[in-house]
N, C-alpha and C positions, 0 to 999 in steps of 0.2 A: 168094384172092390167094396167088401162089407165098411161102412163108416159106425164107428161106436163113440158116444160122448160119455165122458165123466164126471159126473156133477160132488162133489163132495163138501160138506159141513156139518155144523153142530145140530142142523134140525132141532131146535128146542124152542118151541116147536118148529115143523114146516108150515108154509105161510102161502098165501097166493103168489105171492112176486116169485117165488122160487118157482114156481110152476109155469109161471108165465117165462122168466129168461130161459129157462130150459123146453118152452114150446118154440121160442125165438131161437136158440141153440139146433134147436134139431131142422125146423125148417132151413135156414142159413144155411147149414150142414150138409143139407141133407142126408141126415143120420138114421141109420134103420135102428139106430135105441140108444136113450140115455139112460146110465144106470148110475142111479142114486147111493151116492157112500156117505151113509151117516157115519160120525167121527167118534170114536171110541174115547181117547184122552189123548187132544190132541197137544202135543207138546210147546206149542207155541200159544195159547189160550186160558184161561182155568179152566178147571173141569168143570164137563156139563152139569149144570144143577139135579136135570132130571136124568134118570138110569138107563143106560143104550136100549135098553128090552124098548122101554115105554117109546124113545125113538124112533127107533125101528119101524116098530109096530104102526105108530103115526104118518112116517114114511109111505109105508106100504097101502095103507088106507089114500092117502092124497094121491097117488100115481096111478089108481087104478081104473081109471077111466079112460087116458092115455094110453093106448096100446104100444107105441114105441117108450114108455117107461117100464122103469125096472128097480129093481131097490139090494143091494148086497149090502151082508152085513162083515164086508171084507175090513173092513177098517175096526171092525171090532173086537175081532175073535181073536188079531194079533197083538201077543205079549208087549207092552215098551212101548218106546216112541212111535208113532205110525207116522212115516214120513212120506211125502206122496209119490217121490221115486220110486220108491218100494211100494206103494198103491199099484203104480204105471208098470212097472217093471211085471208082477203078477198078471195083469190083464194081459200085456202084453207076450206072456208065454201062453195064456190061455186063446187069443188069439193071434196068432203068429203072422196072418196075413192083412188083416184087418186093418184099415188105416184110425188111428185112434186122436181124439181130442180131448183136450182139459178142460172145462171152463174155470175161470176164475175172476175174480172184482179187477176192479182196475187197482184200487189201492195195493191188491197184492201184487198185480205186475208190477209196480214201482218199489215192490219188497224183494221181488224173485232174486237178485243175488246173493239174498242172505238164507235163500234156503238148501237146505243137503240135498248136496249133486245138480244144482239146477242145471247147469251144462249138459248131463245126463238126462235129465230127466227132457228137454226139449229136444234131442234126439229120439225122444219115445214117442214121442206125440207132441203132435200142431197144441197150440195155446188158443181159446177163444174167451176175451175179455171180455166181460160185461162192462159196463160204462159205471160210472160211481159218481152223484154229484161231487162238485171240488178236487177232483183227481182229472191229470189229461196226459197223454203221451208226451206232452211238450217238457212232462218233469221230471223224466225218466234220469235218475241218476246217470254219472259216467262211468261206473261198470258195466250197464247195461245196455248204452246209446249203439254203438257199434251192434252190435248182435242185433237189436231190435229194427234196426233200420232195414237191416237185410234181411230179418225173418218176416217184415210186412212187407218186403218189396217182394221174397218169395210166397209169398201167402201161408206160411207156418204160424204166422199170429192174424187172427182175424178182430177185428173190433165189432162187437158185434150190436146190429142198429136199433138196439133197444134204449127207449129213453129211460136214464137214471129216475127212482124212485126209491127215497129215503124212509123204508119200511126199517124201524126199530124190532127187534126179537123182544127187546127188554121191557117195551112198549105194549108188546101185544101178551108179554107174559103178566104185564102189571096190570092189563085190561083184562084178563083171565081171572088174575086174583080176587078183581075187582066185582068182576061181573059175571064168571064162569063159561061164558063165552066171547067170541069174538069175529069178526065180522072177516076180520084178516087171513082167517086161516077156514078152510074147505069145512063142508057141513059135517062129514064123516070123519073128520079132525075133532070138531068142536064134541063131537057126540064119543068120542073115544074120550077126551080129556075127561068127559062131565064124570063117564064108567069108571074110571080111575081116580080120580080128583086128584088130579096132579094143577099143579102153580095155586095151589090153594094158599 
């Protein structure tokens, strides 16, 4: 069975560690592709500083060495909230037999019942959590303790064995400002930013 991962965020920019959970995602997985969903305006966030195009674009440049990556710019083209049931639910018509995974931080799994349709949306696809310093399964609220116990005992949520690293976005955009480049995000990142002067 095709295995497909879903990686979604603000990318502002994309950074190495994103590359790296998501090489750990795909091995773990054994996933024949992660497909990158940079966030258009994501409802639960501010809006991104810098404009989905330039996003994108950055994305697409960091994943291209990776032949199991991919970059859609599903999350952006649509109007309104973009909520990621409705991320999941679209893949999942597009492939109908395919067994599909989320990745997400751990901090968000300790959010997951305050988001639309989460009960639905874990029906669409396994959950694979990155590890997040200061976040741990042990504080899983009680809306969620019940479900979780039984989606790790059936292997629908996987932890996955990547050790936490505390990479700031806001850090590496204020070392961009600073310096025009950075060290934290791919060569052909740093060299797309310089083209644009974007976090100037």
């Amino acid at each position: 069975m095709q295995a497909i991962g879903l990686f979604g965020g603000t990318f502002d920019p994309i950074h190495n560690d994103h590359l790296r959970i998501a090489r750990i995602f795909a091995d773990e997985l054994a996933l024949e592709s992660v497909i990158f969903l940079p966030a258009g305006d994501p409802y639960h966030k501010d809006r991104p500083r810098t404009p989905a195009r330039h996003r994108l674009a950055m994305a697409e440049r960091a994943v291209a060495a990776d032949a199991r990556f991919a970059v859609s710019d599903c999350d952006m083209v649509r109007d309104g909230a973009t909520y990621t049931y409705d991320t999941v639910q679209i893949f999942r018509q597009h492939f109908p037999a395919a067994q599909l995974w989320f990745l997400l931080g751990m901090d968000s799994l300790l959010q997951l019942h305050t988001w639309h349709r989460w009960q639905d949306l874990v029906r669409l696809a396994g959950l694979a959590v990155a590890p997040r310093s200061g976040f741990s399964p042990a504080q899983v609220p009680p809306p969620l303790q019940e479900w979780l116990a039984g989606a790790l005992t059936e292997g629908r949520v996987r932890i996955l064995p990547a050790e936490a690293q505390d990479i700031s976005s806001t850090a590496i955009r204020r070392e961009l400002a600073e310096q025009g480049v950075s060290g934290a995000v791919p060569p052909a990142v740093n060299e797309y930013i310089r083209q644009h002067g974007l976090y100037r």
